[in-house]
C-alpha positions in Angstrom: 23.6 1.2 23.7 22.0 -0.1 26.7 19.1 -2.5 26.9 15.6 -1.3 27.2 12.2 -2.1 28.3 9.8 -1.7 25.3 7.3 1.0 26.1 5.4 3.5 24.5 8.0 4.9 22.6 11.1 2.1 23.2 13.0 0.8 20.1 13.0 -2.6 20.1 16.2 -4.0 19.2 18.9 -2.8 21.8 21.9 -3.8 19.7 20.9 -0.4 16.9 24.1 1.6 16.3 24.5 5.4 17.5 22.1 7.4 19.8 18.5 6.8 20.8 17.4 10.1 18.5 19.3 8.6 15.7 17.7 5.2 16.2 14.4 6.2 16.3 14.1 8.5 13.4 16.7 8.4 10.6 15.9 4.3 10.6 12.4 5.2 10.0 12.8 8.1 7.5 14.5 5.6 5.6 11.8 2.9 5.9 9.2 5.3 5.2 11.1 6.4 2.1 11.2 3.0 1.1 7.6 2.4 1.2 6.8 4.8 -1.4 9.1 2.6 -4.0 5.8 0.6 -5.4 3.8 3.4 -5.5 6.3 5.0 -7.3 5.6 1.9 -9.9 1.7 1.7 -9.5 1.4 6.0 -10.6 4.2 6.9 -12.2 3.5 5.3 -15.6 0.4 6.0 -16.0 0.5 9.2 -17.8 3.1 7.6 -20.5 0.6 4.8 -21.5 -0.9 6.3 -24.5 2.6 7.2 -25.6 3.5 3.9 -25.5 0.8 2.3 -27.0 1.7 4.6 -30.1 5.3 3.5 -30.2 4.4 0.1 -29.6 1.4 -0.1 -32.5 3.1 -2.3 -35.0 3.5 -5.0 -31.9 0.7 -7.4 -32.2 -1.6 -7.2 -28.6 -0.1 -4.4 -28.1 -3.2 -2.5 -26.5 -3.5 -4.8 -24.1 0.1 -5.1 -23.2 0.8 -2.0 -22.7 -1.6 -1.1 -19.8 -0.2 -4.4 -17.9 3.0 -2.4 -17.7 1.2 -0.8 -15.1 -0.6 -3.3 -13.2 1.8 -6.6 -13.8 3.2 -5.5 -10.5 1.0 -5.1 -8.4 -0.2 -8.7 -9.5 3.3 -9.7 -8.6 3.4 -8.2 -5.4 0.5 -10.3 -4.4 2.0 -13.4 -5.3 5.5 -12.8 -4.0 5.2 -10.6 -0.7 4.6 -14.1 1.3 7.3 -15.8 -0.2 9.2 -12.6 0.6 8.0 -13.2 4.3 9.5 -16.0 4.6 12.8 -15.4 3.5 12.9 -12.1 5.9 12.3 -14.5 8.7 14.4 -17.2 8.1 17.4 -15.1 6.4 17.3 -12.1 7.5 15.6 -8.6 6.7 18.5 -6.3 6.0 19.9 -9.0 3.5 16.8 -9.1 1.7 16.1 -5.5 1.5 19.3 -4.3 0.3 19.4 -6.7 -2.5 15.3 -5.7 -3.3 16.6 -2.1 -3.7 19.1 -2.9 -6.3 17.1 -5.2 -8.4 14.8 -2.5 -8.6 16.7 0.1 -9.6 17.9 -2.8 -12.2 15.0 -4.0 -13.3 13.0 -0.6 -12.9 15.5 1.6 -15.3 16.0 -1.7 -17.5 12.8 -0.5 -20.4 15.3 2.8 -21.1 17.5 0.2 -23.5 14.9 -2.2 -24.1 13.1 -2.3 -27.8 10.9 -5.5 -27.4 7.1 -5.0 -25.8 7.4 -8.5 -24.1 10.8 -8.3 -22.8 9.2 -4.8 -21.0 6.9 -7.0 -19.3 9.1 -9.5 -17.8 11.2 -6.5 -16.5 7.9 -5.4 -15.1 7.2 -8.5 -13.7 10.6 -8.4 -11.6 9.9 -5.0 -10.6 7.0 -6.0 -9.2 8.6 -8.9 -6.9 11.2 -6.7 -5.9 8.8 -4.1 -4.8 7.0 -7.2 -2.4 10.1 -7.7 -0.7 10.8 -4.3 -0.2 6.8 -3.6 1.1 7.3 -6.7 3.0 10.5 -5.4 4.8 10.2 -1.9 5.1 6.8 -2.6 7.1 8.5 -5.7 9.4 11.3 -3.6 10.1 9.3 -0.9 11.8 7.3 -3.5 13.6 10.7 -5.0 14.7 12.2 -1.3 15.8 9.3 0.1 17.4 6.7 -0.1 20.2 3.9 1.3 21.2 3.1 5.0 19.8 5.7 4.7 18.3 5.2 2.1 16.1 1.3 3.0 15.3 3.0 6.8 14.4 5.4 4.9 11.7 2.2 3.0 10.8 0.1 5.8 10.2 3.2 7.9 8.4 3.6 5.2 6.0 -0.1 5.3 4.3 0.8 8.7 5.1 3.9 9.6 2.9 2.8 7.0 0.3 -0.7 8.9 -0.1 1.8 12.3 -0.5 4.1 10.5 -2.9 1.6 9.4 -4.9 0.0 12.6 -5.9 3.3 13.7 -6.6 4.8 11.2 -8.3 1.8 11.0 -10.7 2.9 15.1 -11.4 6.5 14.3 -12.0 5.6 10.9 -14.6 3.6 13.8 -16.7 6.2 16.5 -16.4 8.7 13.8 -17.6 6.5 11.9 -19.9 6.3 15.0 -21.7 9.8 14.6 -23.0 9.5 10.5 -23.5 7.5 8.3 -22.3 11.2 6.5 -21.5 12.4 9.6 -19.3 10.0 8.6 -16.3 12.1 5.3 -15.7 15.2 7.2 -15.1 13.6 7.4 -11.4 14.3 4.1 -10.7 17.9 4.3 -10.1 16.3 6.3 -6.5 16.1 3.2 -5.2 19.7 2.2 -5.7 20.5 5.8 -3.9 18.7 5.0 -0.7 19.9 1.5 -0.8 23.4 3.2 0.3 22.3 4.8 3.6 19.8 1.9 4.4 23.3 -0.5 5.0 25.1 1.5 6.8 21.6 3.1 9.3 19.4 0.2 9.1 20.3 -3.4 11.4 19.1 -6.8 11.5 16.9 -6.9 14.8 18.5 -9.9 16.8 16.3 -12.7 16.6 17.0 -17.1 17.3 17.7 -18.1 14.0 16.9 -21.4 14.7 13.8 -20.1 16.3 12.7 -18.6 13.5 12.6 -21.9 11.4 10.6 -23.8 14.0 8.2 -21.2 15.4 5.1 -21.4 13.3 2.8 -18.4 12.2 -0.6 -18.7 14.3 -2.6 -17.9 11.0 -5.9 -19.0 12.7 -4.7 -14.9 14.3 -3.6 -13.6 11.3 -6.2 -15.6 8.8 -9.2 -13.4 10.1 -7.0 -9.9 9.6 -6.1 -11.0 6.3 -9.7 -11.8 4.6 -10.7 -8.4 6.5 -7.8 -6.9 4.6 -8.7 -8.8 1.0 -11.8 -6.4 1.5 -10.6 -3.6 2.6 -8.1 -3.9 0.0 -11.2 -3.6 -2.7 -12.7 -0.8 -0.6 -9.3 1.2 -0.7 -8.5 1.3 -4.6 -12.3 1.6 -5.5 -12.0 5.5 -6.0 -8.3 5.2 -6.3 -8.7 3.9 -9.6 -12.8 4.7 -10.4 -12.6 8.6 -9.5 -11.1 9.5 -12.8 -14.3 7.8 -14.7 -16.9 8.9 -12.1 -15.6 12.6 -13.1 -16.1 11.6 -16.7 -19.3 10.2 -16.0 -20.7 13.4 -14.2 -19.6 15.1 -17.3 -15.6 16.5 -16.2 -14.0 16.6 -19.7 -10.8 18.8 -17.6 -8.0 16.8 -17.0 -6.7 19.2 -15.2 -10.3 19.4 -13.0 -10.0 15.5 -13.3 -6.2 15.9 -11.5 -7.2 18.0 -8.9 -10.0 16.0 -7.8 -7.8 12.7 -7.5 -5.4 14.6 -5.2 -7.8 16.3 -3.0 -8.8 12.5 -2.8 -5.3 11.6 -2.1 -4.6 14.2 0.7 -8.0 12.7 2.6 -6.1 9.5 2.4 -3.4 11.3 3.7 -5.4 12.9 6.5 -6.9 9.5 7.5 -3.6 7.9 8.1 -2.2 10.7 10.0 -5.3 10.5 12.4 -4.1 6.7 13.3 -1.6 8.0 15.7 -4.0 9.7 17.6 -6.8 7.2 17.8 -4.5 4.2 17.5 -5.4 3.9 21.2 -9.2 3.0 20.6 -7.7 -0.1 19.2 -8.6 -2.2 16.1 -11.6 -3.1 16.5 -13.4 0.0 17.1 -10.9 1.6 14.5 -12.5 -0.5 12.0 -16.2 0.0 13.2 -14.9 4.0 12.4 -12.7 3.3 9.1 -15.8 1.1 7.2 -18.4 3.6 8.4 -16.5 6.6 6.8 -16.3 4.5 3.9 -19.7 3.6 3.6 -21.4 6.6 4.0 -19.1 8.4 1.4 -19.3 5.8 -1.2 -23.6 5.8 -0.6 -23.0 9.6 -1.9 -20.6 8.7 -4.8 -23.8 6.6 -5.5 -26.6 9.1 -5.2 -24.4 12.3 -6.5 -26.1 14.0 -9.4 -23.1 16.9 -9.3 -19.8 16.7 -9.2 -19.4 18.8 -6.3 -21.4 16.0 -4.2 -19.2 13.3 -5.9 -16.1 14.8 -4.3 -17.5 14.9 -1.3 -18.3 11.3 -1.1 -14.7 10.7 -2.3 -13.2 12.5 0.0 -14.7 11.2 3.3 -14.6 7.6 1.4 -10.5 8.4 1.2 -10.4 9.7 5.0 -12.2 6.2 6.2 -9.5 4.5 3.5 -6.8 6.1 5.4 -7.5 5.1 8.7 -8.1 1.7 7.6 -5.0 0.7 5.8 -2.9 1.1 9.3 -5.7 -0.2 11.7 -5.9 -3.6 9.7 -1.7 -4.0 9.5 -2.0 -3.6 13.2 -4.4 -6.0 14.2 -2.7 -8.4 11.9 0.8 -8.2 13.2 0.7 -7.0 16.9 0.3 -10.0 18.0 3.2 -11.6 16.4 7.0 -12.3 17.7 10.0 -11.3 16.2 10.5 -14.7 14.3 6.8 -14.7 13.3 6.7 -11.4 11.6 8.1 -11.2 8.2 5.9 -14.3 7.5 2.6 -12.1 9.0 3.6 -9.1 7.6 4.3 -11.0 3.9 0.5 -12.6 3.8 -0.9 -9.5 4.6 0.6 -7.4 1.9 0.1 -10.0 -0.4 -3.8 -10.0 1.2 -3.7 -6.3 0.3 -2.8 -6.7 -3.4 -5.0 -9.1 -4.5 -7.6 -7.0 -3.2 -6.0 -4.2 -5.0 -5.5 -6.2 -8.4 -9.1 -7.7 -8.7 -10.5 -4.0 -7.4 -11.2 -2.5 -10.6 -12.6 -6.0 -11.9 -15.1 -6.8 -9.8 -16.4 -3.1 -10.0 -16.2 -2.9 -13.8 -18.4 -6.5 -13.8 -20.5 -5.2 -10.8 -21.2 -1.5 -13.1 -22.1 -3.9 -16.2 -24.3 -6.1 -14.4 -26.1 -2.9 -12.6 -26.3 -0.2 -15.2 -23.6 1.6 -14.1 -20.3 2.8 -12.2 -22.1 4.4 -9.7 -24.7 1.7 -8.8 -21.5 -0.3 -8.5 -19.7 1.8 -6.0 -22.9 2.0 -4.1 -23.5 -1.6 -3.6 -19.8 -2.0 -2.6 -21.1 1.2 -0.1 -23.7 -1.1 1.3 -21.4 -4.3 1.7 -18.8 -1.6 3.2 -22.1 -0.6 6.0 -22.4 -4.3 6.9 -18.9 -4.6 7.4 -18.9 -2.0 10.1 -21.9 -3.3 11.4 -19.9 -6.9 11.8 -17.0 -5.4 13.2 -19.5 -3.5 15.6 -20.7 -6.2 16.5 -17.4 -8.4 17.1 -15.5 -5.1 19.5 -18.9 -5.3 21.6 -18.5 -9.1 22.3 -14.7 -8.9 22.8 -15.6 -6.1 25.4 -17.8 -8.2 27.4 -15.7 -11.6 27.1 -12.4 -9.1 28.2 -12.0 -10.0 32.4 
């Protein structure tokens, strides 16, 4: 294949087997499908619980245990995806990824034969670091193969097609969950599937190994992208996880009224991400000024909302700002980073993204019992949501007048 120029819609590493069609979309269909592997573990689960917590009764601690087997990995995720960074950078991506996608499949079908609560846990635990070096990967590699529109269309697909693959994987854990709560981890063995196309389609973008050992991450860059992201990672899994109880709240006993609101929610996401490829242009900055003010003014109705018609509404343009948001922050991180500096970039920021994710819920359960309530919560996370846009504002106006 012959060399090219990176442009708007170039892949980036020359050496990719077969033609250009082939290189620029089975490789990504693959990524993409990839990407939905941990949120495959964060939803799929979550219907089983209560199950679970019945079987597991006579286990002392077992009601608190048992909803850790749904959050243990995102924790892990958080704590590992740098790590993972680093190895992708100085050993390679394909490598790394490969060997991710089995373990999970491993560790993800391993609670079908196990008995013992704790033993559940550490499996859960390795699911959850195989799932960062898999996040961390997937995204590198379509930073590595891509350019341009290109890459900011992959970008946007991927909050895209996990927003999708959430609503239905959540569907498929009850429908499943209905015959045991064991039967759901049967779909773990998908990852071991797709890990059979992804070495033979996927390549290891050609980098200076050596290079790559020496060349240090500018994180004064990155370090401002990632604290942006630690919020934004709050914002994003506010009504992710709080919409369920804010239905409650307003009086939605339902579930199946419940269910329908949290994927409307889910398909704003959806929406959001998908706008990325057509305002990626704008750039960050004044993506961000956009994605927080969406945010805000949604969750300042999730505040005020008496009905739950209103509620919805708040949620939904709250998820549409989410959307946008997710892709506009990986971008500013990571455009600005070579070959040998990406993996490393790419790992902080995920990791960024999941603490934000994990201490979420906390900080708006101890915000709701210091305020009188969830909504008071949500709104006051509104407000700090407002000033954020107002800062980034503020920043894309001096960048405009500093720029020659």
């Amino acid at each position: 294949m012959e060399n090219v120029t990176p442009g708007a819609d170039a892949v980036l590493a020359p050496e990719a087997p077969g033609s250009a069609g082939t290189a620029r979309r089975f490789p990504a269909a693959l990524l993409l499908a990839g990407s939905c592997m941990p949120v495959l573990g964060a939803v799929l689960l979550a219907p089983v619980l209560p199950a679970m917590t019945r079987d597991f009764a006579a286990t002392p601690g077992a009601g608190l245990m048992v909803p850790v087997v749904l959050t243990l990995p995102a924790l892990l995720i958080a704590v590992v995806s740098p790590i993972a960074g680093q190895i992708a950078d100085k050993v390679g991506r394909k490598r790394l990824l490969l060997a991710a996608m089995i373990a999970y499949s491993v560790l993800g079908t391993a609670p079908l034969w196990l008995s013992s609560l704790p033993l559940i846990l550490a499996s859960r635990a390795g699911v959850g670091a195989a799932e960062a070096c898999i996040m961390t990967v997937c995204t590198t590699l379509i930073t590595d193969y891509y350019a341009g529109k290109a890459r900011d269309r992959y970008l946007g697909l991927q909050v895209l097609v996990a927003s999708v693959a959430a609503t239905a994987f959540f569907a498929l854990g009850g429908v499943l969950g209905a015959q045991s709560w064991r039967a759901p981890f049967w779909l773990y063995i998908a990852a071991a599937f797709l890990a059979i196309p992804m070495a033979f389609v996927l390549w290891e973008p050609k980098r200076d190994v050596v290079k790559a050992r020496f060349t240090p991450v500018p994180w004064r860059q990155v370090g401002i992208p990632c604290l942006v992201t630690f919020f934004g990672g709050i914002v994003f899994y506010a009504l992710v996880v709080q919409l369920p109880y804010l239905l409650t709240n307003l009086g939605v006993n339902d579930v199946a009224v419940i269910g329908a609101g949290t994927a409307l929610a889910s398909v704003a996401t959806a929406v959001g991400a998908f706008s990325f490829r057509f305002l990626a242009r704008m750039g960050p900055q004044r993506l961000l000024v956009v994605a927080f003010s969406l945010a805000a003014v949604g969750l300042v109705v999730v505040w005020v909302a008496t009905s739950v018609t209103l509620a919805l509404v708040g949620a939904l343009v709250t998820s549409t700002g989410t959307g946008l948001l997710l892709p506009t922050l990986l971008t500013w991180a990571v455009s600005g980073l070579q070959l040998e500096q990406r993996g490393r970039g790419t790992g902080v920021w995920t990791g960024t993204l999941y603490v934000g994710q994990f201490i979420s819920p906390i900080v708006l359960g101890t915000g709701g019992a210091f305020m009188g309530g969830l909504q008071s919560a949500l709104g006051a996370l509104g407000v700090l949501t407002a000033a954020a846009a107002i800062v980034a504002a503020v920043a894309a106006r001096r960048t405009r007048r500093a720029a020659p």
